[in-house]
N, C-alpha and C positions, 0 to 999 in steps of 0.2 A: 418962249422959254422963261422969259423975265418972270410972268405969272404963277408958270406953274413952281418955280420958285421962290418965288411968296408966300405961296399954297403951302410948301411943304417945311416952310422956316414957320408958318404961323402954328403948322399941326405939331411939329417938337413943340416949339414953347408951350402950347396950349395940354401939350402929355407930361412937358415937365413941370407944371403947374398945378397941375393936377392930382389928387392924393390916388385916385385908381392906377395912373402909372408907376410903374415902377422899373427898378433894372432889370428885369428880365422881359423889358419890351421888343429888344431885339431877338431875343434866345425863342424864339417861338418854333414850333413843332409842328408836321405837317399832319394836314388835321385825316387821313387817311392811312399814318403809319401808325406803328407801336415800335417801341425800341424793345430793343434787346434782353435787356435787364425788366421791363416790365412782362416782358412774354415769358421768362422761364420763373417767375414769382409768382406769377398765378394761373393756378392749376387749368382753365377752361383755358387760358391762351397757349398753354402749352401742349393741349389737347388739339386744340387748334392747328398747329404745326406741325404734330407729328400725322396728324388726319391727312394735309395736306402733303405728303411723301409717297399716300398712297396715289398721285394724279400718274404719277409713272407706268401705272395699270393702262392709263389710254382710255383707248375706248375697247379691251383685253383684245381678244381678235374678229371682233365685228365691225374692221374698216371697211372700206372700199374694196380697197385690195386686201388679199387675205393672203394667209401663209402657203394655202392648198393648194394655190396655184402657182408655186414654185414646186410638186409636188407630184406623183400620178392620180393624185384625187380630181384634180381641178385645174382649168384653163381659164386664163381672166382676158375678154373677149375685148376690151379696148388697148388701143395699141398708144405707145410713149409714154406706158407707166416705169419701166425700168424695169419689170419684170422678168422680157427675156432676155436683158443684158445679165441674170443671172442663169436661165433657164438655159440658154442658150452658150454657155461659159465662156463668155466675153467680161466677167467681173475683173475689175482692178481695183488699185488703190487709188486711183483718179477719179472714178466713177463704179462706184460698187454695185451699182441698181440699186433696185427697189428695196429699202429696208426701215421698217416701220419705225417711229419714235419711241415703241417699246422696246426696240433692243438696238437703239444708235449708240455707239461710245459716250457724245456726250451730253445724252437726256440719261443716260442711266448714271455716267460718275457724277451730275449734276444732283442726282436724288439719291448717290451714296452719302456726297458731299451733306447732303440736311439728315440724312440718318446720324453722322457720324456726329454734326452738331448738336442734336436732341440727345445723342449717348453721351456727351461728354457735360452736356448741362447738368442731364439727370443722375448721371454718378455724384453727383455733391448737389442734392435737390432742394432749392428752398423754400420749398411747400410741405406740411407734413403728407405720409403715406398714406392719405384717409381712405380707406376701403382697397388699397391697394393700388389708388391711383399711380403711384410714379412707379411701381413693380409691371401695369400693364403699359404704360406708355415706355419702357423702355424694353421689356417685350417685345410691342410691336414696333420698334425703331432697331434694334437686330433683327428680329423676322423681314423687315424692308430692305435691311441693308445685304443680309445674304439673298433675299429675293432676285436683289438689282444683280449680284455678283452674279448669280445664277444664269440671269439673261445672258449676261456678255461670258459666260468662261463656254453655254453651249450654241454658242454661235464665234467664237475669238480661240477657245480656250484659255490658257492661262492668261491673265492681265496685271497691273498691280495691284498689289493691295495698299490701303488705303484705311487706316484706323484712327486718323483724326482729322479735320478740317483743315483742310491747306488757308493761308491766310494773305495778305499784301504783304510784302516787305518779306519775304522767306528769300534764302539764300541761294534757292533751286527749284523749280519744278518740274524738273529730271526723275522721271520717277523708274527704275526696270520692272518687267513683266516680272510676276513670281512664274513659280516651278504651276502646272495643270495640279499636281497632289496640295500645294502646300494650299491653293485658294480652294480647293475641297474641304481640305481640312478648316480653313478659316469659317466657310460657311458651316459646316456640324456644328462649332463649335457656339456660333451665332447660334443657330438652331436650336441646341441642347439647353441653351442659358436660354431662350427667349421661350421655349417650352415650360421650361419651369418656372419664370416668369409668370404666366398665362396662366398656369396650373389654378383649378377652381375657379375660374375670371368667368362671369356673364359672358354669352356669344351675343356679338354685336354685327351686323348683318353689315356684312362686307368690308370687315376688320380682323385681322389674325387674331387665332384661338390657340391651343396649346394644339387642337388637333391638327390646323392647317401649317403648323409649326414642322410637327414630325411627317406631315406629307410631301411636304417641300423637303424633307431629310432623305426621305425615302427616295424621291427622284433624282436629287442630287448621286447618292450611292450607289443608283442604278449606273447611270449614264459612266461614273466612276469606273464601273465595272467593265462596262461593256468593250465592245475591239478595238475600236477607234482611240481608246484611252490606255487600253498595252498596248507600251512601247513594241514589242517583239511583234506584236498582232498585227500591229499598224502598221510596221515597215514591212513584215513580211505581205501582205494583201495590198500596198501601195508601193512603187516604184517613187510616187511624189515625194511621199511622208519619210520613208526610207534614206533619201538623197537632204532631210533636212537635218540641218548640224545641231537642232535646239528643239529637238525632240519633247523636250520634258518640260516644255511649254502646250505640251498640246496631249502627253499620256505620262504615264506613271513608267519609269523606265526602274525599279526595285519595287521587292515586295511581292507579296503573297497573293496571285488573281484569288485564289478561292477564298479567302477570309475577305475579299472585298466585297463577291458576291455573298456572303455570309452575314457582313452586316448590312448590307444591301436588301436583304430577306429577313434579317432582324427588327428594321424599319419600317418595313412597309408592314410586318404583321404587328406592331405595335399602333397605327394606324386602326389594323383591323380589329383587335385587340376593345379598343375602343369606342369603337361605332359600328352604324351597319349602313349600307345603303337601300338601294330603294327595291322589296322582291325579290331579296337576295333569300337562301335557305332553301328555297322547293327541292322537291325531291323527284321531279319532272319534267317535264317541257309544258308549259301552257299552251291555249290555244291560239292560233295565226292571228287568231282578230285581237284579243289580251296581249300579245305579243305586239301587235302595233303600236298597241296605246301602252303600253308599257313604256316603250323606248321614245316614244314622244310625249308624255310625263316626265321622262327621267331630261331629257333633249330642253324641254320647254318649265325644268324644275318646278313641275305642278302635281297635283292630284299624289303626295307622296315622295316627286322624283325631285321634290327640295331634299330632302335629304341629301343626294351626290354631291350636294353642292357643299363641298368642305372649304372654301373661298371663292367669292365670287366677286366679278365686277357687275353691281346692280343699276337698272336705267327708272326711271318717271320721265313718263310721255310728257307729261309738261315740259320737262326740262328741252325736251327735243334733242335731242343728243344724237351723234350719229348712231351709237350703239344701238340704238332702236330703229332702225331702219334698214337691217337686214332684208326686208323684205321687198324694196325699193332698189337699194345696191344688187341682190341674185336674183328676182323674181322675171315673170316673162314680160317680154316687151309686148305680149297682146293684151296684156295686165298696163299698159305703159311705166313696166319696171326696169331697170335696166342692165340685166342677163350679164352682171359683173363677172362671176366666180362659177363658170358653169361645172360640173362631173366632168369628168372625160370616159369612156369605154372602158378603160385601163381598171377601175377603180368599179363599175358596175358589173363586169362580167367576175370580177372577185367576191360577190356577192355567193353565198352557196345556194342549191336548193333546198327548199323548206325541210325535205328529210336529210341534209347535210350532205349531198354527194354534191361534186363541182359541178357548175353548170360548164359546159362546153358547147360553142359553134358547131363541132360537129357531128353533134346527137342532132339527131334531126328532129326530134320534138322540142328540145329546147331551141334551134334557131326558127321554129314555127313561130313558137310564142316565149320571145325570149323574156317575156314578164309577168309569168305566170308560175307559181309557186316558188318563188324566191322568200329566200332569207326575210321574216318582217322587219328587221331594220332597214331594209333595200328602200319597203312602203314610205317609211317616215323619215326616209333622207332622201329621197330625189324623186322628182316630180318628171316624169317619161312620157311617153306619148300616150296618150287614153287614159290617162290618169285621174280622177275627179279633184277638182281643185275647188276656188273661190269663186262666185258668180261675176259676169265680166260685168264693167259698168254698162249702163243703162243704157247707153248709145252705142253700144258693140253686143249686147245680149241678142238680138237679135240672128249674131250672127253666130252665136254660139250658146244657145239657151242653157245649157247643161250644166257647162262650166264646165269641162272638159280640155287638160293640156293638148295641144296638135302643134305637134312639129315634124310633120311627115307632108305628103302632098295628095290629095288625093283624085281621084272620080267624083266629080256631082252632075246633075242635069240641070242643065239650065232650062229659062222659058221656052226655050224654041224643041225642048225635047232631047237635044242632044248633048253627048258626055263632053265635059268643060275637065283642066285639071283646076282645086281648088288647093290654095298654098296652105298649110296651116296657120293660124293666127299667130302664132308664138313662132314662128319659123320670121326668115330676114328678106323674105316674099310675104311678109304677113300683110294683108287689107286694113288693119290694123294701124303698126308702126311697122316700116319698113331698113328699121336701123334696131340697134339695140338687144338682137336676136342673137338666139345660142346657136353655134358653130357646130356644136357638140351633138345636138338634140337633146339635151339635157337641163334643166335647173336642179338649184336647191332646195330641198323641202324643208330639212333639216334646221333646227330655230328658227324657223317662220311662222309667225300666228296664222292658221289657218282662220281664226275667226269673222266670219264676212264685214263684220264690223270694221275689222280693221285693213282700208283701204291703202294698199304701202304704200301710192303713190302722195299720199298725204297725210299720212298717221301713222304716229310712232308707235313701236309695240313695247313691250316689258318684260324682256326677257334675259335674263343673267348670264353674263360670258363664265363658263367655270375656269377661271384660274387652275385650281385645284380641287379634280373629282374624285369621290370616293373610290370610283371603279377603275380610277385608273392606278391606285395602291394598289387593289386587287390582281391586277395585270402587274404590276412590279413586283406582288410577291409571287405570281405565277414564275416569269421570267428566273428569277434568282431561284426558283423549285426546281425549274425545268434544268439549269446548271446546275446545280449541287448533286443531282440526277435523283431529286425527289419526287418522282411522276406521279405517284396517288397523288398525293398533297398537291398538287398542281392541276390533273385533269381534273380532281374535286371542285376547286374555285373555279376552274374553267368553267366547267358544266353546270355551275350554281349564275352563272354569269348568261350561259346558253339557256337555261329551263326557263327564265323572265321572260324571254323573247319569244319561247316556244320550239328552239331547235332542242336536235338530238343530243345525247350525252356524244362525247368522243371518246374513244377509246383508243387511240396512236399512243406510240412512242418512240424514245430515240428521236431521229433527224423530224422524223414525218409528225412527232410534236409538235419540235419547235418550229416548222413551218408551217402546223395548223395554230401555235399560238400567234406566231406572230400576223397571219390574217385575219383573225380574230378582233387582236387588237385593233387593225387597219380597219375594219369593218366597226367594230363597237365606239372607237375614237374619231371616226371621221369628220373632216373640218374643226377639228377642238385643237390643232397646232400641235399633233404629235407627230405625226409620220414625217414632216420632215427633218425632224433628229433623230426618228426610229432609224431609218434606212443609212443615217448616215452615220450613224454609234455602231450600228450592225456592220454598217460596210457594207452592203448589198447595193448605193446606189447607182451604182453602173447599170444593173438589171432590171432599177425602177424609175429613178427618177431622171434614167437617160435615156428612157425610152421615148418612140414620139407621141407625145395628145393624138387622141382619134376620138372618134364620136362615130353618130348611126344616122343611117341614110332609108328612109322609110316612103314606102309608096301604099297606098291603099288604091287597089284597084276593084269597080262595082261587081257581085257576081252577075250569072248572068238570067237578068227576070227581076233583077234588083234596082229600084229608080230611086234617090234624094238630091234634092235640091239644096238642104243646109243641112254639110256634114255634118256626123259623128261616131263617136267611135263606135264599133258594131261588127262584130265576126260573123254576125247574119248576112249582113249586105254587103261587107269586104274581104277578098284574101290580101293579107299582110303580106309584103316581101321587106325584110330589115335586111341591110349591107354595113358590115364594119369600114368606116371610111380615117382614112388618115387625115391628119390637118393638114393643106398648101402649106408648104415650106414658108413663103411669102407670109404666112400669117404667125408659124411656130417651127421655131426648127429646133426643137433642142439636142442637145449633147452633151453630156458627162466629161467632166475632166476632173481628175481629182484633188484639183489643189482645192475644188467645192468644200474640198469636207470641213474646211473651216474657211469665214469671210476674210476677206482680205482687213489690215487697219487703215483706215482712211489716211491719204498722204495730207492732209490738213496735221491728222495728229503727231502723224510720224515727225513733224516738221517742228510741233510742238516740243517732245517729248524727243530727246535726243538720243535717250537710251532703249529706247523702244525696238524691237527689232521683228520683222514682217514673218506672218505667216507663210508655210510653205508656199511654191510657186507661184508667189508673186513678186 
C-alpha cells in the first residue's frame, strides 16, 4: 500500500508541475457519453435521439411469440410462454402473461418520457431550422409520442397523460388515469401538429412522414368509434364493463357516436386522399396466379407492394436481428424451423372460395379437397399439406425431393413390398425432427422469404413489419362507410381491395356487409396484429377468440394398383381423408371472459402509482 502511495503522491506532483495539467484534471467526462446540453446544440445529436425513440418499435410484430396467437388466427405450439395464461383467462395483475415490450406499461412511458424530453428541447431550439431540421424532428417526437399512447390506451385504455418529463426531486409521482376520450383527443392533437410538421419533409425509410402521421389518426378514430369505446355499447354487450364504476376510462360515456365515426372516415380518406397502394383501381378481378403474387408483393413489400408500406420497422441481414427470422421462429420443423405461430382451422376455413361463396365442411367437394380453389391470399399465407415450399436440405432431400409441405401421414411401400405408414416430415412423427412440429397441420407462409437461398434455419431475411399499411386506411374508411350507411362507397374500396387478389366484386348489404367486411379484413390483415383489437372494439370476442384452436388430421391412403416408396403429394396415387381436430385441452384450453377486453395494469405499477385505479374485473 506504502507504494502505491508513493506512486500516486508522485503523479499529482508531477500534474501539478506540469503546464498540460490543469484544473479541470478532476472534472473529466466519460469518454462514451455526451451531456445534455451538447446533444440538443447540435443538430446530428439531436437527430440522434430522437431516431433512438423509435427502438420502441421492437422488432414491430415478428417476435417469437406473436400477437395471433392470442387470436383465432394462430396457436403458438411451445408451452411456458405466458401465452395461455391469457388465452386461457387466467390474466391478472400479478401475472398478466405473455405481453411484448411493445406494449408493457413501462417500455412504452419510458419512450413517452424521451418524446416528451426532445418536445420540450426543441420548442426553444438552439440550432437554426436549416431545411426544416427542428420542424421534422419534433414532428416525429409527437408522432412517437402519440404512437406510444396508442399502444397503451388499445390494450389499457385510458392512462395518464403525461406532457412533460418527470424529473428527481418532484414532489409526486401520483400521476390519475385521464378519461379514454380525453388521451384520444391528446393523440389527434399530436397527430395534427406532427402532420404539419412533416408536411413536404423527404420520406426517410422507416421514419414518420406527414402520411404515417394521419394513418395513425385514422386508426386511433376508428377504434374511438367502435363498441367497446360507447359507454352505452359496452355496458350494454358486457355484464363486466357494465358493473365498472370508471367507465370513461375505457369509452366515451357523452357525445355524438356518429360524428365520431364521421371523423373517423374523414381520416382515413385523407390518407387515401394522398396516396395509393399497391393494384389498387382495377375494374376486375385478376387472375388466381397474379392474385397470388399480388398479395405476396404486397406481404413481402416488393415488386411494387412497398408502397403499403406507409411505416414500417425495417431489418439488414447483417444486423441479424430477430425480425428477420421469421422464418426460423413459424417455418416447419422438417425445414429444422421451429413451428412457433402455427394457423389454426378457425382462421383457414374463413378463407372463401376463389368465386367468393363460403367454403363449408359440409359440401362435399369442398371437404374432398379442402384446398383447392381458395381465396389466393389462403396461397401466400399458409403453407398446408401438399403445398410446394423450399427444397429440404441436402441430407433430408432425399426424403422429400420435391420440397413438398406433408403433415398428414400416409401409405408407402417399403423394400420388402409391403404398405408401411409414412409420418410426414413437417408433422411431430417427422423422420426428420421429431419435436418442433405443428399441432395444427399448418405453418406460416405469410412474410417468409420463399427464396431457396434463404436457409431460415441460419439466415436472415429482409422483410419489413408494416407498422402502418396503406390497405389497412382503406379498410378504416370502409368500416366508418359501412356505419354512416354509405354502402356504394364502401363495397367500391371493398372490391378495388378484392379485384388485386383476383376475387369477386361483392354485392351484400346491411348486416351481411358488415360481416363480409369485417372477414375481409380478418383475411387481408392476417398476422399484421389487427384482429386481436378488431374482435375486441367489435365486441364479438366471445364468438372468436374464445373459441377452441383446432387444426387437421390428414391421412393419405395408396389407391389400389398404386405403389411409392418416397411419398408425395399426388391425387393419382392417393385418396385424401382430412378431419377437423380439436386441440387436447392439456395443450390449449381457451376461454373468454370479458374482463379480456382490456389488460389488467400490472400490480408493480398499481404499487407505484397510488392513484391509479384497475381495470374492469380485476
Amino acid at each position: 500500500m506504502k507504494n502505491i502511495n508513493k506512486y500516486l503522491a508522485a503523479l499529482l506532483v508531477a500534474c501539478f508541475s506540469l503546464t498540460s495539467c490543469n484544473d479541470d484534471f478532476l472534472d473529466t467526462r466519460p469518454l462514451g457519453e455526451v451531456s445534455e446540453a451538447s446533444v440538443w446544440s447540435d443538430p446530428a445529436l439531436s437527430q440522434a435521439f430522437v431516431v433512438g425513440i423509435y427502438q420502441g418499435f421492437g422488432q414491430g410484430g415478428f417476435d417469437e411469440q406473436m400477437l395471433a396467437s392470442l387470436t383465432d388466427e394462430a396457436m403458438f405450439t411451445h408451452p411456458g410462454r405466458g401465452i395461455t395464461t391469457i388465452t386461457e383467462g387466467r390474466s391478472n395483475p400479478a401475472d398478466i402473461g405473455w405481453v411484448n415490450n411493445t406494449i408493457t406499461w413501462p417500455a412504452m412511458f419510458n419512450r413517452i418520457r424521451a418524446a416528451n424530453i426532445a418536445i420540450e428541447q426543441l420548442t426553444t431550439p438552439q440550432f437554426p431550422n436549416t431545411g426544416g431540421i427542428v420542424d421534422r424532428l419534433m414532428g416525429e417526437a409527437k408522432f412517437l409520442r402519440a404512437y406510444y399512447y396508442q399502444q397503451l390506451s388499445r390494450y389499457y385504455g385510458g392512462v395518464p397523460i403525461l406532457e412533460r418529463p418527470y424529473e428527481l426531486g418532484e414532489e409526486t409521482y401520483d400521476v390519475p388515469r385521464n378519461k379514454y376520450e380525453e388521451v384520444v383527443n391528446f393523440m389527434v392533437k399530436d397527430l395534427d401538429e406532427a402532420a404539419a410538421l412533416l408536411k413536404g419533409k423527404s420520406t426517410i425509410s422507416g421514419r414518420a412522414n406527414e402520411i404515417s402521421a394521419l394513418a395513425l389518426k385514422a386508426r386511433v378514430l376508428l377504434y374511438a368509434a367502435s363498441d367497446l369505446h360507447d359507454a352505452s355499447t359496452a355496458k350494454a354487450k358486457s355484464p363486466v364493463l357494465a358493473s365498472y364504476s370508471n367507465i370513461e376510462f375505457i369509452a366515451y360515456t357523452s357525445g355524438n357516436r356518429t360524428e365520431r365515426w364521421q371523423k373517423a372516415q374523414a381520416a382515413a380518406k385523407a390518407v387515401l386522399d394522398m396516396t395509393t397502394g399497391n393494384q389498387m383501381g382495377l375494374s376486375g378481378p385478376v387472375s388466381r396466379e397474379v392474385g397470388i403474387q399480388n398479395y405476396i408483393n404486397n406481404s413481402m413489400a416488393r415488386s411494387g407492394g412497398e408502397k403499403e408500406i406507409l411505416l414500417g420497422r425495417y431489418f439488414i441481414n447483417a444486423k441479424t436481428e430477430n425480425g428477420g427470422r421469421q422464418g426460423l421462429f413459424n417455418g416447419p420443423n422438417g425445414y429444422n424451423n421451429w413451428a412457433g405461430n402455427t394457423p389454426v382451422q378457425l382462421l383457414v376455413d374463413d378463407y372463401e372460395m376463389m368465386d367468393g361463396t363460403k367454403f363449408s365442411w359440409q359440401n362435399e367437394e369442398h371437404a374432398k379437397a379442402p384446398y383447392k380453389n381458395r381465396d389466393a391470399r389462403f396461397y401466400a399465407s399458409i403453407l398446408y399439406d401438399g403445398s410446394q415450399w423450399k427444397p429440404r436440405s441436402s441430407a433430408n432431400s432425399p426424403k422429400d425431393p420435391l420440397g413438398q409441405i406433408q403433415t398428414g401421414r400416409y401409405d408407402v411401400v417399403n423394400s420388402s413390398g409391403a404398405k408401411v405408414t409414412h409420418f410426414g416430415l413437417d408433422t411431430r412423427n417427422s423422420s426428420i425432427e421429431d419435436w418442433n412440429g405443428s399441432y395444427t397441420g399448418y405453418y406460416i407462409r405469410k412474410f417468409t422469404d420463399a427464396n431457396p437461398a434463404i436457409v431460415d434455419q441460419n439466415t436472415w431475411q429482409q422483410v419489413p413489419w408494416p407498422v402502418l399499411r396503406y390497405t389497412e386506411a382503406v379498410l378504416n374508411y370502409v368500416e366508418a362507410s359501412i356505419e354512416l350507411g354509405q354502402e356504394v362507397e364502401a363495397r367500391n374500396w371493398l372490391n378495388q381491395i378484392r379485384f388485386r387478389v383476383g376475387m369477386p366484386a361483392i354485392t351484400d348489404s346491411g348486416e351481411a356487409l358488415k360481416n363480409r367486411y369485417r372477414n375481409e379484413r380478418r383475411i387481408e390483415m392476417a398476422y399484421e396484429e389487427q384482429r386481436y383489437h378488431d374482435v375486441r372494439r367489435w365486441m364479438i370476442a366471445e364468438s372468436t377468440l374464445g373459441r377452441k384452436a383446432n387444426g387437421i388430421s390428414i391421412t393419405g391412403t395408396l389407391k389400389d394398383g398404386k405403389s411409392l416408396s418416397v411419398y408425395k403429394y399426388d391425387t393419382e396415387y392417393y385418396n385424401y381423408v382430412y378431419k377437423v381436430i380439436e386441440m387436447d385441452p392439456g395443450k390449449e384450453n381457451r376461454a373468454w371472459v370479458d374482463k379480456l377486453y382490456l389488460l389488467p395494469i400490472h400490480r408493480d405499477e398499481m404499487n407505484r402509482n397510488k392513484l391509479l385505479i384497475q381495470n374492469p374485473g380485476y
